[in-house]
N, C-alpha and C positions, 0 to 999 in steps of 0.2 A: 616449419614456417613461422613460428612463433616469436622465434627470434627477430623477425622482421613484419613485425602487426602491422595490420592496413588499419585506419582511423575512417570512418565514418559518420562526419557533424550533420546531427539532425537541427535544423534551426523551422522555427516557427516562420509564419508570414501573414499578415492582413490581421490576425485575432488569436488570443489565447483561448487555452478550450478546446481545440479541435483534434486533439488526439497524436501529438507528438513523442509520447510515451508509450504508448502502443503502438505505433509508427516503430518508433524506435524496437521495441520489446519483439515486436512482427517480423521484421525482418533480422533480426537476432536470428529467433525459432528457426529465420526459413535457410540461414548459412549454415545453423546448427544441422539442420537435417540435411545436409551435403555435405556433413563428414568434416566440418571447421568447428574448429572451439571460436566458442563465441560471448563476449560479455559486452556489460552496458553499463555506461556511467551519464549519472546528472550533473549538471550543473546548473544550479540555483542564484538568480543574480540577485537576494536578498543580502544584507549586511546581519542578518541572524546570522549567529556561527556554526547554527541546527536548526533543524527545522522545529525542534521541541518547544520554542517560546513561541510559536508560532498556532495560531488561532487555526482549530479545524474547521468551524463556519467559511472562514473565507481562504484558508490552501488544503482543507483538505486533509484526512487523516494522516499524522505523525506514523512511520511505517519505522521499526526498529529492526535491525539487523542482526544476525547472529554473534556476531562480534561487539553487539552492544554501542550502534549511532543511532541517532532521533534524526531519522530523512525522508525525505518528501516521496506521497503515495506511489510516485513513478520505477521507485527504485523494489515496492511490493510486487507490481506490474511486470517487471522483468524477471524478477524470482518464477512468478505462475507462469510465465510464456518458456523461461528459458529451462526451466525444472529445476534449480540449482540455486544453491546461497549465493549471494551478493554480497559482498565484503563493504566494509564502513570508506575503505580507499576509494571506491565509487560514486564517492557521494561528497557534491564539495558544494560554498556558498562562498557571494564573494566575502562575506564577513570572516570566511577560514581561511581566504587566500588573503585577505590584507590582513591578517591578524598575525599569520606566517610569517610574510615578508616582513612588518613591523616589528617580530620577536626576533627574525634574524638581524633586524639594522639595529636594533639594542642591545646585539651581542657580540657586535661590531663583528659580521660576517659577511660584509658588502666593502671589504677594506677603504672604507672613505669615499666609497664612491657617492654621487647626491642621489639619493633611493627616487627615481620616478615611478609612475603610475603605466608609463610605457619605457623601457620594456621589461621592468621587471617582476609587475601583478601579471602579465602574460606568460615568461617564464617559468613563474611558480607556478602556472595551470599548465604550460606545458611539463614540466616535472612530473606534477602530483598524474596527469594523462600517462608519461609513460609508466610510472612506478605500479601505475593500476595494471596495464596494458601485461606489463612483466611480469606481477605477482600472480595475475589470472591463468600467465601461460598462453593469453589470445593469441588467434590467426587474426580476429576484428573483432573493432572495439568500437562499437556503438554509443557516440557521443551526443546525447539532447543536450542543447543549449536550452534554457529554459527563456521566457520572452520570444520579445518576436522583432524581425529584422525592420533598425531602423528607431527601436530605444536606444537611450544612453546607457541606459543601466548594463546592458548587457555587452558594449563594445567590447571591451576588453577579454573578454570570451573569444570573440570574434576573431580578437588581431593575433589573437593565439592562436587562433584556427589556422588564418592568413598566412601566419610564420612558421609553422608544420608543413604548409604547402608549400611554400615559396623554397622549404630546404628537405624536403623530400614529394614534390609531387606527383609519383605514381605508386605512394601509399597512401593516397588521401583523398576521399569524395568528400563532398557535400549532397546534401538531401535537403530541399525547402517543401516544408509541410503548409499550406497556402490551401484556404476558404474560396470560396468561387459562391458567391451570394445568387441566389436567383428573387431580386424583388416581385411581389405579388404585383403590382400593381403593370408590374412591366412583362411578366411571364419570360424571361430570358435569361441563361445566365451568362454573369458579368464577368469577364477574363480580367478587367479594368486594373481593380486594386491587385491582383497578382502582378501584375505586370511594375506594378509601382513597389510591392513589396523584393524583387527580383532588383531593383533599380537602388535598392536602399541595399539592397546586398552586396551589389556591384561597388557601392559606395563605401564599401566596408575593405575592397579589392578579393569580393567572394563571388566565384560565379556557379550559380548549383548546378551538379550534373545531374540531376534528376527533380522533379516535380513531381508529390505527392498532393494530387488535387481532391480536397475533401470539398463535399457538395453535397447536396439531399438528394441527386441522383448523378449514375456514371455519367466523366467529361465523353460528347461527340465529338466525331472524327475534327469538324470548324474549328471546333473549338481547341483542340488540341494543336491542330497548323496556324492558328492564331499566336497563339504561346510559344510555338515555336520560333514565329518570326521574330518575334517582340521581345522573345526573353533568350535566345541565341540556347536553348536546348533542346535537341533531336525529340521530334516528335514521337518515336519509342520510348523516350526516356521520360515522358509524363504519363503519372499512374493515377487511371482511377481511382478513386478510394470513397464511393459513397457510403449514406448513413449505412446502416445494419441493425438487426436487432438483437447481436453476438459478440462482443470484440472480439472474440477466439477463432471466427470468421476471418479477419483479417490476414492473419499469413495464406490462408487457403486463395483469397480475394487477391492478393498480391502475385501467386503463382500464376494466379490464370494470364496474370501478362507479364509472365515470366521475370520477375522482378530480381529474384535471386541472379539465375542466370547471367540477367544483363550486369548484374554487378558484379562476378565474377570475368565477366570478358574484358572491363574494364579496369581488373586489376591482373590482367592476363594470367588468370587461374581457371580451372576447369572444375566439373563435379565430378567428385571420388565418389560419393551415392547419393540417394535422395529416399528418405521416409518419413511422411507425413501421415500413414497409417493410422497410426496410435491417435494421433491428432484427429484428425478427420473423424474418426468413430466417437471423439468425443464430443464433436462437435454435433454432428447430426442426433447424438442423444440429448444435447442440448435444443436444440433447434425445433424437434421432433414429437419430443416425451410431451405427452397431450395432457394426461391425470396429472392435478396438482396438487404440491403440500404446501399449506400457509403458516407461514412465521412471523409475530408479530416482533418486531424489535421495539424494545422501550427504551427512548433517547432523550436526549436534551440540544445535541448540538447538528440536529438537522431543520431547522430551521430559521428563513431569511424573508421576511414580510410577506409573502404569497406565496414563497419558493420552497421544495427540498431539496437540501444539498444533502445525497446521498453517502457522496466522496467522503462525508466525516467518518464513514463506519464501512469504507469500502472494502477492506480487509474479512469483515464480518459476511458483509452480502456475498462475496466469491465465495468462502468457505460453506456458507451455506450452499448457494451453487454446484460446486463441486460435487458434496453428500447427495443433493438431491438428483441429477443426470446421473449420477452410477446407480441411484434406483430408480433410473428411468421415469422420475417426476420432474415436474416445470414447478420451481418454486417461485409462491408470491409472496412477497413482502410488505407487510402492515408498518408504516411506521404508527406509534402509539409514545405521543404525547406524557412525557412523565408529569409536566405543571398542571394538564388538564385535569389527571388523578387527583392533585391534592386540590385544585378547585371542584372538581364534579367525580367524588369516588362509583355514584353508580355507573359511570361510563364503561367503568371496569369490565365489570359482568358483562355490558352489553359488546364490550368488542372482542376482549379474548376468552370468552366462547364462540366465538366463531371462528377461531385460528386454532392450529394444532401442535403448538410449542411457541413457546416464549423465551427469548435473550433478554439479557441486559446488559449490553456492553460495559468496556470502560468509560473512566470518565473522572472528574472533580469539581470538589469544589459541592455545596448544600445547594444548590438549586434544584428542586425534581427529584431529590431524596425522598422524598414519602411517597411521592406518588411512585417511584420505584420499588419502596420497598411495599406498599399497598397491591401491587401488580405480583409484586415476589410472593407475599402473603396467598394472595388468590391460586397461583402456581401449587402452591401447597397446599392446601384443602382440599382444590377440585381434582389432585394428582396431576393436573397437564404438563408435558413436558418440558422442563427450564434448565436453561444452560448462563448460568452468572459466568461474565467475563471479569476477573480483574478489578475494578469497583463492582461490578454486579456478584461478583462471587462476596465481598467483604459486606454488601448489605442483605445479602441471603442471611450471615453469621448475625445480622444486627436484626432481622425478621425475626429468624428460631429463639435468638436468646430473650428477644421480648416476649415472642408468644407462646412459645413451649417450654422455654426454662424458666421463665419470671424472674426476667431481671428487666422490670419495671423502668422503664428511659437507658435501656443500652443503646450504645449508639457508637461510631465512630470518633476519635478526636480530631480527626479533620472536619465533621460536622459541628459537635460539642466537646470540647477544650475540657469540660468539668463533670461529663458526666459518671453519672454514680459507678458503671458498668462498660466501660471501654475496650471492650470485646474486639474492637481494630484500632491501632494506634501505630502512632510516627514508631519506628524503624530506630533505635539505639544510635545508628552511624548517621540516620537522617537528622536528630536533632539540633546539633551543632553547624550542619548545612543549612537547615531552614531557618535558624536565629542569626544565619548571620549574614543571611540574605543571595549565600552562593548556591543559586537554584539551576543554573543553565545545565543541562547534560551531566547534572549528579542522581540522579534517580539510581535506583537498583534495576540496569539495563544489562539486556543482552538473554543468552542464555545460561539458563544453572539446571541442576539434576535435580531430579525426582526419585523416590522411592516409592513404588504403588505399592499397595499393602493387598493381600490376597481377599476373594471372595468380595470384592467391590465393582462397581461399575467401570470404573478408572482402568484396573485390570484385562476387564473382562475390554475394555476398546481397546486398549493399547498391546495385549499380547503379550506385554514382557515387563520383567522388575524396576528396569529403571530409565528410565528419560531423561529430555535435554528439551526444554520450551525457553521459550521469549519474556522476558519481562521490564515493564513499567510503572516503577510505582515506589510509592514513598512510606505508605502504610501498611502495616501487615496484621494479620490473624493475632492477635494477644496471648502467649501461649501459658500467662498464668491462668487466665482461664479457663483452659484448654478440658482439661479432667468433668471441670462441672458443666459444661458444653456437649462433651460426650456423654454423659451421666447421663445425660437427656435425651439422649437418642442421636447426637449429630455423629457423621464419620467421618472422620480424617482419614479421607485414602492415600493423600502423597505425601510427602513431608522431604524438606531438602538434607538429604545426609550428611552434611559440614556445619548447615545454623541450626538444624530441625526447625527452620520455619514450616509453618504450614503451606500446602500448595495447590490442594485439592480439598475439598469437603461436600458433604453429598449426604442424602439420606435414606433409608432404609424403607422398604415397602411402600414405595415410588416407580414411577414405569422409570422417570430419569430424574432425577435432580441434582444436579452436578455446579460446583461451582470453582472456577479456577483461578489461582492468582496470577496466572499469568496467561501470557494472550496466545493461544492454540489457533487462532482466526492467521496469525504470520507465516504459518507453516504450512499452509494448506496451498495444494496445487489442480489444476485442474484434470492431471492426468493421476495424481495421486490425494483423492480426500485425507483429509485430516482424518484418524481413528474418533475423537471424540464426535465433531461433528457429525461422521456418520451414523457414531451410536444415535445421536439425538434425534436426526433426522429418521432412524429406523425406529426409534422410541415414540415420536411423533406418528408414524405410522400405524403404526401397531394399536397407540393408544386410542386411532380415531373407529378403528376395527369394535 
């Protein structure tokens, strides 16, 4: 059937935020489990050409792919739901779809024709939809539109959807993902603005076959025959989807009202099997697991005036997840303020001893350096267990080498330019990129190999010689250093077999301390932990024994 993929557009309605990526990623899972190949693509209606220039405060953690794109957290989300890599062809902005069509009218490959904005930025989304659709091998291909019905920004998305249908309509749903507010003051909830987001959809010439209704509790039977009158869709065809305190819930939450199903009858397809098993048993160990482990993560880009945006380090918080439900623990999460450290260092002591392992994500840029590496520092003395991501692994190397090798102001060159002891520094191929200001989507991304070296911790989680991780990042491990670094007790457990950069570093009589240049948080799934993670999360354990 692959040959002839069915398209499935998830479009937003009433508000952003409410879960159109997991919407999407959910019902992935739940075709997967009925015997279809199943993939998911975004699409981003920013003019960024990645989502890499793009501020994690306000979209939300940069999620990099194994094939080496900087795209939006949603595309991380389909990885964990669907168990499987996500290719970079899944991931578009309109900045990469007019950048396309622009490079092809400069190459005179529109033979004279006058290049509009309809129909041929539509066009190129529909191409770039099927070439995904193709390389993936789909039966369905779960499309989030990003936005919500009834922007500008996003039309063009839209008439692309329109003209799929319009020349093949019974390969093509629509799904409107749509808020249902209940005001306090009024105690009712409101069908109102659905019905108006449904109207701007019509106005697009989209009419959704299905309604996914998010609300703080499940839509009543009313309220569902209201919507149906109003918005011309079969009252079966609107799906609950209240809060949770699980996304992993949600495909389960979807089956109860047979969501799969109905979407297979309306592409007149049947189910060849159904196993949500696996699923389900990891869900209730989430859901369930009573005793908890607490992880403090030390950040800088979760906070927004009163708010945490968690989203910057969503990648981190699942992979802990993950480690923790397979030992049947309910992890909490400490955020820990890195600026606070370098205003108030005794805060230190007073927070993380009360947690039982310590992260430090990635990250840039000198902001909340000290008070990172003062958190790192403490890691080290008291033994608790620390896992440096990617920046947090390069300011572990900038801890040890000041406080146990004596090199007095080591530091990064991304912090200091000049100092005496530059124990992390720009990348040889990065220099000429960063002086000459071509920064978009040049970073050292994607995945590259590992070589673990025996008799380390690296080893000991991962089971075998050599690996393939994710990486972002401009700076690397200084490997003149490297000898008087060791000298001193640090270990380089990985090292990449083509540059010998470093890739792991760690120290010796330590429950865990581990720090890695690249980001192990990307690989992590919920039906399969991350190897490291779980070491940490066990090392955590253990250490609080």
């Amino acid at each position: 059937m692959a040959s002839n993929p069915r398209f499935i557009f998830v479009i937003g309605g009433v508000m952003s935020g409410i879960g159109k990526g997991i919407a999407s990623a959910s019902t992935a899972r739940i075709l997967k489990s009925k015997g279809y190949r199943t993939t998911c693509i975004k699409i981003d209606p920013y003019l960024n050409v990645d989502a890499g220039t793009m501020n994690p405060i306000e979209h939300g953690e940069v999620f990099v792919t194994e094939d080496g794109k900087e795209t939006d957290q949603d595309i991380g989300n389909y990885e964990r739901f669907l168990d499987e890599d996500v290719p970079s062809l899944n991931y578009m902005t309109s900045g990469s779809v007019y950048l396309s069509v622009i490079e092809r009218e400069r190459a005179l490959k529109y033979d004279g024709a006058c290049v509009q904005i309809v129909p041929h930025i539509p066009e190129e989304v529909i191409r770039r939809l099927n070439l995904a659709a193709k390389k993936s091998k789909a039966d369905f291909v779960l499309v989030e539109v990003g936005g919500t019905a009834g922007e500008y920004e996003n039309l063009v998305f839209l008439e692309a959807a329109r003209m799929m249908h319009l020349k093949s309509p019974k390969s093509i749903l629509f799904m409107l993902i749509s808020y249902f507010p209940i005001p306090s003051k009024i105690g009712e909830m409101k069908t109102k603005p659905t019905q108006h987001a449904v109207r701007a959809l019509n106005s697009a010439g989209i009419q959704p076959d299905f309604i996914i209704a998010r609300s703080l509790i499940p839509l009543d039977e009313p309220r569902k025959k209201k919507l149906s009158v109003f918005c011309n869709v079969n009252a079966d065809d609107i799906i609950s989807a209240p809060d949770i305190d699980n996304i992993y819930q949600v495909p389960i939450n979807f089956e109860k009202e047979k969501l799969g199903a109905k979407i297979l009858k309306k592409f007149g397809l049947r189910e060849s099997k159904e196993d949500m098993r696996e699923w389900g048993k990891m869900v209730k160990r989430a859901l369930f697991s009573k005793k908890e482990v607490k992880i403090g993560i030390v950040g800088k880009y979760f906070g927004t005036g009163k708010f945490t945006l968690s989203d910057s380090y969503i990648s981190v918080i699942e992979a802990v997840k993950h480690s923790a439900w397979h030992f049947g623990r309910n992890p909490k999460i400490f955020w820990l303020d890195a600026e606070l450290y370098e205003r108030n260092p005794e805060k230190i002591k007073e927070e993380l001893s009360q947690i039982d392992g310590i992260i430090v994500p990635g990250g840039f840029g000198s902001r909340g350096v000290e008070g990172k590496i003062k958190a790192i520092s403490y890691a080290r003395k008291i033994k608790k267990p620390f896992l440096g991501l990617c920046y947090g692994m390069q300011l572990a190397v900038v801890e040890f080498a000041r406080n146990v090798a004596g090199m007095n102001g080591a530091n990064s060159t991304e912090v200091n330019s000049k100092t005496k002891y530059p124990v992390i520094d720009l990348m040889a191929e990065q220099k000429e990129k960063v002086f000459s200001g071509n920064m978009g989507g040049t970073m050292r991304l994607g995945a590259y190999g590992c070589r673990l070296k025996d008799k380390t911790i690296a080893k000991r989680a991962y089971g075998t010689r050599t690996i393939h991780e994710r990486h972002r990042h401009r700076y690397e491990f200084n490997n003149a250093l490297q000898n008087i670094l060791e000298s001193k007790g640090l270990v380089v457990s990985g090292v990449n077999p083509e540059s010998g950069l470093v890739e792991i570093v760690e120290l010796k009589d330590h429950p865990f301390f581990v720090g890695t240049q690249f980001h192990p948080e990307f690989k992590s799934r919920p039906l399969h932990p991350h190897p490291l993670f779980h070491e940490f999360i066990k090392a955590c354990l253990s250490s609080r024994k």
